[in-house]
RODO-2510 file (C-alpha; in nm, 4 decimals, decimal comma):
residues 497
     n   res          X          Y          Z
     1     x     0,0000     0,0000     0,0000
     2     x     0,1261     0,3370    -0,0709
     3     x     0,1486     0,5732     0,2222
     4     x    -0,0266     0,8734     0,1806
     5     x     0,0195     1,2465     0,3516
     6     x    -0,2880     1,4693     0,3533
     7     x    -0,1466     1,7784     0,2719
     8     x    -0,4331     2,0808     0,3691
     9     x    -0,2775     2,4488     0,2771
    10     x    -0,5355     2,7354     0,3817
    11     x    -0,4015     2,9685     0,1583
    12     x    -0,5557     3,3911     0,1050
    13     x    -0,7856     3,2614    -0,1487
    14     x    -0,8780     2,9216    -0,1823
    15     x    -0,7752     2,6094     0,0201
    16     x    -0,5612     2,3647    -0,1148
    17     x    -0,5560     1,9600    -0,0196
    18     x    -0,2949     1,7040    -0,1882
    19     x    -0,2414     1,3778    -0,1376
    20     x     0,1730     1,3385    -0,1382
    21     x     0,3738     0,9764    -0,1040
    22     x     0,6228     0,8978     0,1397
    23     x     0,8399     0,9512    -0,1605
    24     x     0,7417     1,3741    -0,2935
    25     x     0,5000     1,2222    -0,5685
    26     x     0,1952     1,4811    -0,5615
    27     x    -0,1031     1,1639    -0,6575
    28     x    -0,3828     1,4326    -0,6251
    29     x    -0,4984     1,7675    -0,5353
    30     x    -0,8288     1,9360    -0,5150
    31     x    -0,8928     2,3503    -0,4703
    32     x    -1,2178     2,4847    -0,3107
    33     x    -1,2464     2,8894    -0,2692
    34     x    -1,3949     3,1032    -0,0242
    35     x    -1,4471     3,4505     0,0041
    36     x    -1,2986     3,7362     0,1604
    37     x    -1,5465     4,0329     0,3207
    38     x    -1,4144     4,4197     0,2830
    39     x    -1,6690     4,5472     0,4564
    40     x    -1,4471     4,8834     0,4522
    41     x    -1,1349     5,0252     0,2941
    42     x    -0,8318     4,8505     0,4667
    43     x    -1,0224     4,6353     0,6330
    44     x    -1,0278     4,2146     0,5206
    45     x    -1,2293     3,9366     0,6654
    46     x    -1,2702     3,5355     0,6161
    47     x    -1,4995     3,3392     0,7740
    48     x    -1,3113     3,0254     0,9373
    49     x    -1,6123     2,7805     0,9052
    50     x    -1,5540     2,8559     0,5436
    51     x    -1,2204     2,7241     0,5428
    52     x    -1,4012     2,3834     0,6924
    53     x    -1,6712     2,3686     0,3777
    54     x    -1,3981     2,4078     0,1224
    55     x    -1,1615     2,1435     0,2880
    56     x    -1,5233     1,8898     0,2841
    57     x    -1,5758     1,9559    -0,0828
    58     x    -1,2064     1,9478    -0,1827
    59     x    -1,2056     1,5593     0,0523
    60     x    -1,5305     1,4941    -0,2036
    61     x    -1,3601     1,5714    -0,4648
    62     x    -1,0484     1,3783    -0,3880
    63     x    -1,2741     1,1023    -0,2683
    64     x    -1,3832     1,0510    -0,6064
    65     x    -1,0461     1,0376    -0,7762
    66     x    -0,8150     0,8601    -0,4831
    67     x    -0,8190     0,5961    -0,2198
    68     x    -0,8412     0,7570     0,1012
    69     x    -0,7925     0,4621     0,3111
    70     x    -0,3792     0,4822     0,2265
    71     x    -0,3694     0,7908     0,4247
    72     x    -0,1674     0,7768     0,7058
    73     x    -0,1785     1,0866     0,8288
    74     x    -0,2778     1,5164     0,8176
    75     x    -0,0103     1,7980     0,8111
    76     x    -0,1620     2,1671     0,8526
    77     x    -0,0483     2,4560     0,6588
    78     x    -0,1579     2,8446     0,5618
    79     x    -0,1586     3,2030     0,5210
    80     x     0,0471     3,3694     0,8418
    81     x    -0,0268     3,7419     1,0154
    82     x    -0,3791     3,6303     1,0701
    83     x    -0,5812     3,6570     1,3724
    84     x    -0,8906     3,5386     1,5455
    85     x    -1,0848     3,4388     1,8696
    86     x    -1,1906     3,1452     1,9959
    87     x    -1,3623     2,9829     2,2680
    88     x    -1,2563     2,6531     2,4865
    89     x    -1,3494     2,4342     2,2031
    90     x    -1,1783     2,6367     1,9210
    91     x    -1,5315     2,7787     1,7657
    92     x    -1,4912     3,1115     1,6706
    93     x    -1,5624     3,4163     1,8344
    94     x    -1,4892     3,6716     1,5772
    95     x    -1,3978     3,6730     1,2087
    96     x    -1,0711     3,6277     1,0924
    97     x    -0,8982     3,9474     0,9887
    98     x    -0,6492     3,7898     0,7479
    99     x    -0,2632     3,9233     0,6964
   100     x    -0,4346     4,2363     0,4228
   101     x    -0,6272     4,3785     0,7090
   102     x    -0,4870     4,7337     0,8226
   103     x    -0,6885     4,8084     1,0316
   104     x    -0,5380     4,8262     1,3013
   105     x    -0,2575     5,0826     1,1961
   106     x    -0,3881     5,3269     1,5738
   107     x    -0,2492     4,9918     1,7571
   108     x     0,0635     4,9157     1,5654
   109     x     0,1634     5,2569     1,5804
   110     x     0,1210     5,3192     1,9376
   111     x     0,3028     5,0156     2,0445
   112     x     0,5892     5,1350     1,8263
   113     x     0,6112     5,4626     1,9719
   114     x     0,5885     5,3415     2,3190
   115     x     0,8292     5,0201     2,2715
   116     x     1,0347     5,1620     1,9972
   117     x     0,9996     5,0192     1,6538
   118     x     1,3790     4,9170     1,6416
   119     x     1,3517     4,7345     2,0222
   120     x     1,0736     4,5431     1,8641
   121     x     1,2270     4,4496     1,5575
   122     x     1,5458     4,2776     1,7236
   123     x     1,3112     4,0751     1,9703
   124     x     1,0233     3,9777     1,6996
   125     x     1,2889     3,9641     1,4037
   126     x     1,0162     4,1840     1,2342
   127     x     0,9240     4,5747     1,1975
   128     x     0,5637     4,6600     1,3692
   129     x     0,3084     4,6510     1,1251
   130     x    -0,0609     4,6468     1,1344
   131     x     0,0020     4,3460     0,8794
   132     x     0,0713     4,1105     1,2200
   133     x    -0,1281     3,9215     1,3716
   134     x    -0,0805     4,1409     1,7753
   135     x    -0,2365     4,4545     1,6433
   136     x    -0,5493     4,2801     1,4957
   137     x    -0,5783     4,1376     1,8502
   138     x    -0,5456     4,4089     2,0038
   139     x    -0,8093     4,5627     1,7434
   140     x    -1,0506     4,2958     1,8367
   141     x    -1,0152     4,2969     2,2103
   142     x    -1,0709     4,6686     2,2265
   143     x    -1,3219     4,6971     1,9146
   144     x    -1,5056     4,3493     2,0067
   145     x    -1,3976     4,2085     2,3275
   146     x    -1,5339     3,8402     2,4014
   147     x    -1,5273     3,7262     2,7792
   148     x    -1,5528     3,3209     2,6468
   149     x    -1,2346     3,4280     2,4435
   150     x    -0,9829     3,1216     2,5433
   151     x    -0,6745     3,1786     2,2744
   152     x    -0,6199     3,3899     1,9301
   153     x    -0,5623     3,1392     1,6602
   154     x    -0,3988     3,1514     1,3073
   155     x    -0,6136     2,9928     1,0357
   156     x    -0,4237     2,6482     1,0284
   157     x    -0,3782     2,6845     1,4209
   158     x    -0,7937     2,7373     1,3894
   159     x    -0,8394     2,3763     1,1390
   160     x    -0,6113     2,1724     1,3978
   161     x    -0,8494     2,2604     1,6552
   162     x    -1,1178     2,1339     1,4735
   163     x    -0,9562     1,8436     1,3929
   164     x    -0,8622     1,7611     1,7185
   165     x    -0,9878     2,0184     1,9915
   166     x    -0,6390     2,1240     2,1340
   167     x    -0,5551     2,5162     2,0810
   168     x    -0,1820     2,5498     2,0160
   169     x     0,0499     2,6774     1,7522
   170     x     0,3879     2,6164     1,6426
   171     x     0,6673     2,8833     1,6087
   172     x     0,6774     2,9614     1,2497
   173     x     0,3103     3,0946     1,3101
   174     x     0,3806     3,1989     1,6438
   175     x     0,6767     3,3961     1,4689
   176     x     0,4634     3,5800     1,2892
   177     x     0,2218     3,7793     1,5777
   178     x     0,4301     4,0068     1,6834
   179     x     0,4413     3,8770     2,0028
   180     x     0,6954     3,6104     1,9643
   181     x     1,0593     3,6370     2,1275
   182     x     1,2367     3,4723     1,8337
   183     x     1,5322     3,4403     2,0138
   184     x     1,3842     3,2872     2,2899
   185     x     1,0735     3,0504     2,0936
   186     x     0,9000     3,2148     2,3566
   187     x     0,5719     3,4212     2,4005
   188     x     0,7271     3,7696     2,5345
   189     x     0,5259     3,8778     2,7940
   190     x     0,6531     4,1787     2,8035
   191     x     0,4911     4,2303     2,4302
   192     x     0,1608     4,0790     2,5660
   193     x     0,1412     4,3814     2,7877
   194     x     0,2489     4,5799     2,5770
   195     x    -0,0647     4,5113     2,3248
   196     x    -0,2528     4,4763     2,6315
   197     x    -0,3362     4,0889     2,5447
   198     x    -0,4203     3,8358     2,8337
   199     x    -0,1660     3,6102     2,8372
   200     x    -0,4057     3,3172     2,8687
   201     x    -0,4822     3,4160     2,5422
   202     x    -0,1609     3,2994     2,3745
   203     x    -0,1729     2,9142     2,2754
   204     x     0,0758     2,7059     2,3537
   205     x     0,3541     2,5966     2,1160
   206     x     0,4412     2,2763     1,9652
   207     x     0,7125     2,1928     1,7348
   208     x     0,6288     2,1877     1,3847
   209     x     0,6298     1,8245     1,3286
   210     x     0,4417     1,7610     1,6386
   211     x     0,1593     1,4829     1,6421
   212     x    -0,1406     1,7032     1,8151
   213     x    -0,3918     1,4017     1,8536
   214     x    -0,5702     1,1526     1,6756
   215     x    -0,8286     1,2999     1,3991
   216     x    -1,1576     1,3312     1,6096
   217     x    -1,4170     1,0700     1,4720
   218     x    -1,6680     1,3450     1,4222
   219     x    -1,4362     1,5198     1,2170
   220     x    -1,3070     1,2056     1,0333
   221     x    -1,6659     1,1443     0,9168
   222     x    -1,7027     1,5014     0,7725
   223     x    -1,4097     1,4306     0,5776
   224     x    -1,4299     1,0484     0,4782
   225     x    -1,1321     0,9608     0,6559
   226     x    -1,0154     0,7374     0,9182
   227     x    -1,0816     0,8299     1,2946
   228     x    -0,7770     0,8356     1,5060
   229     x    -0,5226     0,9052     1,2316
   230     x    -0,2403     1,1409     1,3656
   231     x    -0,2650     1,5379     1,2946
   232     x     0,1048     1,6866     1,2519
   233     x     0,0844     2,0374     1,3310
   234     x     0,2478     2,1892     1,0180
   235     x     0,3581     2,5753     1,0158
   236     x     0,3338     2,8792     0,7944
   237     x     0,2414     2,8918     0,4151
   238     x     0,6189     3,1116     0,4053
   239     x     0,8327     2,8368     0,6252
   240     x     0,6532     2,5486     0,4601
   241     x     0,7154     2,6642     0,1161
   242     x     1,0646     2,7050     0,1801
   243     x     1,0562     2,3028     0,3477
   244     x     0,9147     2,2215    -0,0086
   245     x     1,1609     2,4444    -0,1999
   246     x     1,4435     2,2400    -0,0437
   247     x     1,5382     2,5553     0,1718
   248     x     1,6382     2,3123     0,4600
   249     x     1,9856     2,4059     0,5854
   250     x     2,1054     2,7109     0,6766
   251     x     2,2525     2,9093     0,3734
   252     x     1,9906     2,7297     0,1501
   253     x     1,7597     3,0326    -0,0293
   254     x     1,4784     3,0462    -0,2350
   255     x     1,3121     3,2979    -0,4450
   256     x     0,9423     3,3194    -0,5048
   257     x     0,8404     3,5311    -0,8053
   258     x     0,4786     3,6374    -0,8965
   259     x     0,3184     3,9756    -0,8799
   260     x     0,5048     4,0354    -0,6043
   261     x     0,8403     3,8379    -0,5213
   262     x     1,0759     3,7690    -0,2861
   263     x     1,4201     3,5554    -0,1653
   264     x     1,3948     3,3808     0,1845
   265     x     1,7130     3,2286     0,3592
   266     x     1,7537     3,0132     0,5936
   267     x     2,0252     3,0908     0,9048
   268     x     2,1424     2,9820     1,2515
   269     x     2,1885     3,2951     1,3599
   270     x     1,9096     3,5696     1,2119
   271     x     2,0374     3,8967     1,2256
   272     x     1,6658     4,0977     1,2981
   273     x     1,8671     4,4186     1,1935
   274     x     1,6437     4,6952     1,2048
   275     x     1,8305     4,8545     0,9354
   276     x     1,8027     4,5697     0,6884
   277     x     1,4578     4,5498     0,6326
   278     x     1,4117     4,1890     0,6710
   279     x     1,1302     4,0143     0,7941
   280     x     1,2284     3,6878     1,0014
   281     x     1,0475     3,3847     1,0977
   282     x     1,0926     3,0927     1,2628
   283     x     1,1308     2,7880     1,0351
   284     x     0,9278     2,4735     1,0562
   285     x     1,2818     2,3092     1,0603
   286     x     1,4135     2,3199     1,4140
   287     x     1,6947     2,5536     1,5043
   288     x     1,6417     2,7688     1,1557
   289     x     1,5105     3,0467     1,0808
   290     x     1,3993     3,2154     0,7755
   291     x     1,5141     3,5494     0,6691
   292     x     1,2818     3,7137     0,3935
   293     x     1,3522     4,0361     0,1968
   294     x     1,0566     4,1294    -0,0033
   295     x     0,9239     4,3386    -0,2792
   296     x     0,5946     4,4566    -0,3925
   297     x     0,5905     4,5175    -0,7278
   298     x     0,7513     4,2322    -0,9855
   299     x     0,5206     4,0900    -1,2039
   300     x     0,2814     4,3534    -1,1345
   301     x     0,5613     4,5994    -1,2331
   302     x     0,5213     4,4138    -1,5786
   303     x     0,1647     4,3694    -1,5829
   304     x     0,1630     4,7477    -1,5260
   305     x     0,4230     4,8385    -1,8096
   306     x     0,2575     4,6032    -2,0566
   307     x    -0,0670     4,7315    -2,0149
   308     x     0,0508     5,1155    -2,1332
   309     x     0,2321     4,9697    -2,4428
   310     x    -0,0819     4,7420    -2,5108
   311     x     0,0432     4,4516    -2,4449
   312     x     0,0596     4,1449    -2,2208
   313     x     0,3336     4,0636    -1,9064
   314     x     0,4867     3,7563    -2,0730
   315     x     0,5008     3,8981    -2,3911
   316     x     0,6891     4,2154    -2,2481
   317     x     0,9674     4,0179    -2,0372
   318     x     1,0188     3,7707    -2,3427
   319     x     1,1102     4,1008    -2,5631
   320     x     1,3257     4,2358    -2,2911
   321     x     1,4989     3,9097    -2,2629
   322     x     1,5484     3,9066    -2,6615
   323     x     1,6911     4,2590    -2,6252
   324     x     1,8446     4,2695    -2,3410
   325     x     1,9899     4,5988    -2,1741
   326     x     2,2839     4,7560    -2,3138
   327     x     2,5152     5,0150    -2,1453
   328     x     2,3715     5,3221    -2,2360
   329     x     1,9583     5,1571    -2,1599
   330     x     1,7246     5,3438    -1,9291
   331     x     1,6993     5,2520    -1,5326
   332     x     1,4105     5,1443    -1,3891
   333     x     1,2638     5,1394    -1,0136
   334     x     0,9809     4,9504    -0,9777
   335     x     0,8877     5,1213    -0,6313
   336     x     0,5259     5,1735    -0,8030
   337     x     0,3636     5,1078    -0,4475
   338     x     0,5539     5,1729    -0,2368
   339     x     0,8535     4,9095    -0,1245
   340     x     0,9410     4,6742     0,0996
   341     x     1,3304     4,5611     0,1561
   342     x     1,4759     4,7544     0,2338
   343     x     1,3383     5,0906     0,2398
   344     x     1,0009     4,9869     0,3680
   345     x     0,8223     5,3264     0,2201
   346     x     0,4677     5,3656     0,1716
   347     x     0,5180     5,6253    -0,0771
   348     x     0,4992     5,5258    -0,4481
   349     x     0,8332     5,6025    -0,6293
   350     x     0,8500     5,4162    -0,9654
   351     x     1,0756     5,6419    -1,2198
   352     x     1,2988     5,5470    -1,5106
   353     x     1,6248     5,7358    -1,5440
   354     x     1,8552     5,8148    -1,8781
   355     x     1,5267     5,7887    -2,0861
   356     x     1,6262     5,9505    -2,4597
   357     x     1,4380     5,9834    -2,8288
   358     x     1,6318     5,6875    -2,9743
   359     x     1,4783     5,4427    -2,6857
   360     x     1,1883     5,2013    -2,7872
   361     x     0,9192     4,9617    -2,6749
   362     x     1,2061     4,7380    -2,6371
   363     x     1,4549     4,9451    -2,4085
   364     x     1,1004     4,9961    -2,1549
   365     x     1,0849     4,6603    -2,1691
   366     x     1,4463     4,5928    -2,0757
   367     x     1,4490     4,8425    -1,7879
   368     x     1,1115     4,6998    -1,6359
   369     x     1,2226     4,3827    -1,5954
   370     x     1,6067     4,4159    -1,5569
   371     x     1,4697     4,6861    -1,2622
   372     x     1,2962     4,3848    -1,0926
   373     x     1,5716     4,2088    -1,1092
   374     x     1,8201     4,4675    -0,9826
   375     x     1,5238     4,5112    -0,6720
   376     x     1,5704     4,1105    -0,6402
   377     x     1,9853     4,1504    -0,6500
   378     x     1,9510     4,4219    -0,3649
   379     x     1,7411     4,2081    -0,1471
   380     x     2,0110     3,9163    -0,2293
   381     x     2,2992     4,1369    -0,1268
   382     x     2,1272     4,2156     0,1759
   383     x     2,0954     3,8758     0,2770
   384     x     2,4433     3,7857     0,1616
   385     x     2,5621     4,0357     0,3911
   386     x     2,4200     3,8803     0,7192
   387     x     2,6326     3,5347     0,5994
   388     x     2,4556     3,1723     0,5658
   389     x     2,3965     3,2314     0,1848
   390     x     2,4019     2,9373    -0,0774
   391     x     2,6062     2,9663    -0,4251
   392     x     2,2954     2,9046    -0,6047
   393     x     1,9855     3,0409    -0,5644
   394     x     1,6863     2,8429    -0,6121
   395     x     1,3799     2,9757    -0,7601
   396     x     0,9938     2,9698    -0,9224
   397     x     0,8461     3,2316    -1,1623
   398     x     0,9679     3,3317    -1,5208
   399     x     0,6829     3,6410    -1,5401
   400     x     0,6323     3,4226    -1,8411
   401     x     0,9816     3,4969    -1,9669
   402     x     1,0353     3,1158    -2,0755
   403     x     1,3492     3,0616    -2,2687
   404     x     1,6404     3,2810    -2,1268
   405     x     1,5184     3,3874    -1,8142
   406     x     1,7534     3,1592    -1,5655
   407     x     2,0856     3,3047    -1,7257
   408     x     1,9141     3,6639    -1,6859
   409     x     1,8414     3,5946    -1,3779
   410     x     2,1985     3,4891    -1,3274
   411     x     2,3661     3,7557    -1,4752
   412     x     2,1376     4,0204    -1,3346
   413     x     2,1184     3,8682    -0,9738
   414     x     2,5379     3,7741    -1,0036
   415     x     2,4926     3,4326    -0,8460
   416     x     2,4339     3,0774    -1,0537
   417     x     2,0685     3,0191    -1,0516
   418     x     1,8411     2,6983    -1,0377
   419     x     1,4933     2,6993    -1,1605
   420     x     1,2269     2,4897    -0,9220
   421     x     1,0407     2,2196    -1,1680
   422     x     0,8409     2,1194    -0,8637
   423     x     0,6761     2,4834    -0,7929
   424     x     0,3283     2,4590    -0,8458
   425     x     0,3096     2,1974    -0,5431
   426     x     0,5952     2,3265    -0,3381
   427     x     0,3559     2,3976    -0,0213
   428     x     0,1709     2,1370    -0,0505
   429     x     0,5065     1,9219    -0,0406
   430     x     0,6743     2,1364     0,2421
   431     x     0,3521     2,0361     0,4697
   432     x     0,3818     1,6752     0,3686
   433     x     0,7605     1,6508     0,4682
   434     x     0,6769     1,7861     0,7995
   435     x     0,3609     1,5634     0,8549
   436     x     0,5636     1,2279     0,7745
   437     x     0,9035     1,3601     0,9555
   438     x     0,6077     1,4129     1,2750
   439     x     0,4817     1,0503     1,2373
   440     x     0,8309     0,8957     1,1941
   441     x     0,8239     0,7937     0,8348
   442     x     1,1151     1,0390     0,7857
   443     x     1,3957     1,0958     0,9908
   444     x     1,3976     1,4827     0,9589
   445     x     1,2780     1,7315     0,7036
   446     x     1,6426     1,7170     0,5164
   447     x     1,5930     1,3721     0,4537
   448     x     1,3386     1,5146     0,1411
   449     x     1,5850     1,7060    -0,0411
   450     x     1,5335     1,5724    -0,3299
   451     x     1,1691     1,6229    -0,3189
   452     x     1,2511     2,0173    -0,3982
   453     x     1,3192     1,9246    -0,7759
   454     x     1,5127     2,1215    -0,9835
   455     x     1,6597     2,2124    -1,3479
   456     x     2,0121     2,2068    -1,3647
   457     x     2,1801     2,5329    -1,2779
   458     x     2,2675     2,8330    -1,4620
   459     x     2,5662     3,0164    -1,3892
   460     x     2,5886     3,3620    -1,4085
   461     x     2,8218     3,5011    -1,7397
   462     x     3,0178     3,7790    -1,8893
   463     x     2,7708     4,0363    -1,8972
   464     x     2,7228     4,0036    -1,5285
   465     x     3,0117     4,2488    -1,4841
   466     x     2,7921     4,4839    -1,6633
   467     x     2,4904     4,4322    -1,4739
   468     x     2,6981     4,4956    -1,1370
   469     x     2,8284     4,8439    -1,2678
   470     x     2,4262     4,9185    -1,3855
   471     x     2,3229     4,7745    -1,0241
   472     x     2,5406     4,9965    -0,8178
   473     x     2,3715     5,3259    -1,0332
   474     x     2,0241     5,1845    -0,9510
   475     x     2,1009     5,2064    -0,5761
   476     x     2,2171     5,5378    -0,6431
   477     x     1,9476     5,6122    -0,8352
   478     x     1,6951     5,5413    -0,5110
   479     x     1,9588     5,7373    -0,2901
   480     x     1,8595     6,0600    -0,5330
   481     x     1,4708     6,0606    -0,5856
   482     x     1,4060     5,9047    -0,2208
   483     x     1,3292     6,2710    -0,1025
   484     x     1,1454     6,4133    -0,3966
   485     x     0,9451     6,0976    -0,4391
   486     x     0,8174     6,1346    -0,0666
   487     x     0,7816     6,5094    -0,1206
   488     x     0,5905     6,4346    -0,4170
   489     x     0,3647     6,1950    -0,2136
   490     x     0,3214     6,4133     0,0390
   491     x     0,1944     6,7461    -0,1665
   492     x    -0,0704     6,4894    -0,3308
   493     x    -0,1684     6,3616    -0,0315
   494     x    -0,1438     6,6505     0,2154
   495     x    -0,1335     6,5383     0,6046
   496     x    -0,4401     6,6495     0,8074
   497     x    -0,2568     6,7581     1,0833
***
């Protein structure tokens, strides 16, 4: 019989369950959506017992297609900087305001004025944000207390609770509050206070690969499976993508590309520099953690580009990888909302520099997307700089470059490059590593390596001597419109005070 993992990844829009062998095949997968309430602007809310009827009609589905009886076991996984309320027996007491919420910016501010925004960086290994999961709470408690409330729950933290009525969490989620001494893989009680958040409130914390309980037989019912099979905890969709991405030793990295994009690392010893603008997290493999520069705007830099010159993304980057950027080619920023690592602004800066008559369609369409990648090189410099980083950089995403985009990539980035076959199931494989390491069918996550599967790499070439000169004049480049692009912000958007 072949031993099956039930993979379940509650992700921002749908949820996600795969069946995955003891071995990193993917047999089958099944997708249910769900939807997400805006009742106003900043604010964004999911209903948990939604999660619950798309994981019944995804088992249905699977049902139909699989044999559920080789299953041997459940690993959680799914979107982080979440936050709800629940009672004793994990039914919810409020929505859940998912990682887009803001609104809670009045409680993220104040406990970075009164704690200091750097102070709380270096514990949390993350810069205070409304984004995390402690201001939300705080929101809630203040906005819509609940006297039955017994914990605050991330979504996956929420689904092990119904599968098997204990309220815990592990540390990659836990990393991701704001409340979490990463250092320590402790609750900081001091933080607790500091948000004004009853400590009783704060579940306890497992290990990733921990066995919670046996699948309740009511809930084994609902989803055609057997009662008693072990739950594995799982972690974060981030940590759990970089499991499945073969980010499993420290130095390993990974880049994620999409609309947005970004390069997480994995270390021994995270730096949670203020001045970096990393965001860290524990990792769902113990004694790592993941450092993650971000940006905001890669594909959607593209999609925005090709949609003046009346055209589509993929076509765009495959004629800016045909052309490719010469000396004398335009610079591009692609701060077009705003950016993340490692500026963190919330002013929109986007501007192309040396622009002349003679340049074309073509030379836009170089700087666009060689300006992504010199946003991706800066973020990989940064995390070069704190140490741990692998020769090759593993990653998933062409923007729908195709043919030429690894040795771009390479020569834009300056490091060899590998391109991740396995991406379109990478979470659903990072949850399935840690459910079978937690039941003992693998000896530790590492053991999967070679589940993460990869094209052979690309090494970087000559013209990435080029791209290093062009590189160092886009960081100039940001050092001289900073100021007038926050000006410029600023006189649009006049403060009220």
């Amino acid at each position: 019989m072949t031993e099956l993992m039930l993979a379940i990844d509650i992700g921002t829009s749908s949820l996600k369950a795969a069946l995955v062998s003891v071995d990193g095949r993917v047999k089958a997968t099944a997708r249910r959506g769900y939807e997400t309430r805006i009742a106003r602007d900043g604010w964004a809310e999911q209903s948990p017992t939604d999660w619950l009827s798309a994981l019944e009609a995804a088992m249905k589905d699977l049902e139909d297609r699989s044999e559920l009886s080789e299953v041997v076991g459940l690993a959680l996984t799914g979107q982080m900087s979440a936050g709800l309320l629940v009672d004793a027996t994990g039914a919810q007491l409020t929505p859940c305001l998912i990682w887009s919420d803001q609104r809670a910016a009045a409680q993220s501010a104040r406990a970075a004025k009164s704690y200091g925004a750097a102070t709380l960086h270096r514990l949390t290994g993350n810069p205070p944000s409304p984004t995390y999961t402690a201001p939300k709470i705080a929101w809630l408690t203040e906005n819509d207390p609940q006297p039955q409330a017994a914990a605050f729950m991330q979504p996956k933290d929420w689904m092990v609770a119904q599968l098997t009525g204990r309220l815990v969490t592990d540390p990659s989620d836990a990393s991701c509050t704001g409340l979490f001494d990463l250092r320590g893989g402790t609750w900081s009680n001091d933080l607790l206070e500091l948000y004004d958040i009853p400590s009783r409130l704060a579940p306890e914390i497992l290990p990733s690969t921990a066995v919670v309980g046996p699948l309740r037989k009511a809930a084994a019912q609902r989803l055609g499976l057997t009662a008693g099979l072990p739950v594995v905890l799982g972690g974060g969709d981030g940590p759990v993508a970089g499991a499945g991405a073969g980010t499993l030793s420290a130095g390993d990295a990974n880049a994620s590309l999409g609309t947005s994009a970004w390069i997480s690392k994995a270390t021994h010893s995270p730096a949670c520099d203020p001045d970096s603008g990393l965001a860290t997290f524990a990792h769902v493999v113990p004694g790592l953690a993941l450092e993650t520069g971000a940006m905001h705007a890669a594909g959607g830099a593209l999609e925005w580009a090709a949609r003046l010159v009346g055209t589509d993304a993929a076509s765009l980057a495959q004629r800016a990888i045909s052309h490719q950027a010469t000396a004398n080619a335009p610079l591009f920023l692609p701060y077009l909302q705003g950016e993340r690592t490692p500026h963190w602004i919330s002013f929109p800066a986007g501007t192309f520099i040396g622009l002349s008559r003679e340049h074309g369609i073509d030379d836009i369409a170089c700087a666009v997307l060689e300006g992504v990648m010199f946003q991706l090189r800066t973020i990989k410099d940064v995390l070069a700089a704190h140490g741990d980083f692998t020769p090759v950089l593993t990653f998933s995403g062409t923007f729908g470059g195709g043919a030429g985009f690894g040795q771009l990539l390479a020569d834009t980035l300056g490091c060899d490059v590998r391109s991740l076959a396995s991406a379109e199931h990478t979470t659903s494989l990072g949850a399935a590593m840690v459910g079978f390491a937690g039941i003992g069918r693998l000896p530790d996550l590492t053991a999967a390596r070679s589940w993460a599967v990869t094209d052979a790499a690309v090494g970087h070439g000559p013209r990435s001597t080029l791209s290093a000169r062009r590189h160092d004049l886009f960081r100039a480049a940001w050092d001289a419109v900073a100021a007038p692009s926050e000006q410029l912000a600023a006189l649009t958007h006049p403060s009220e005070d």
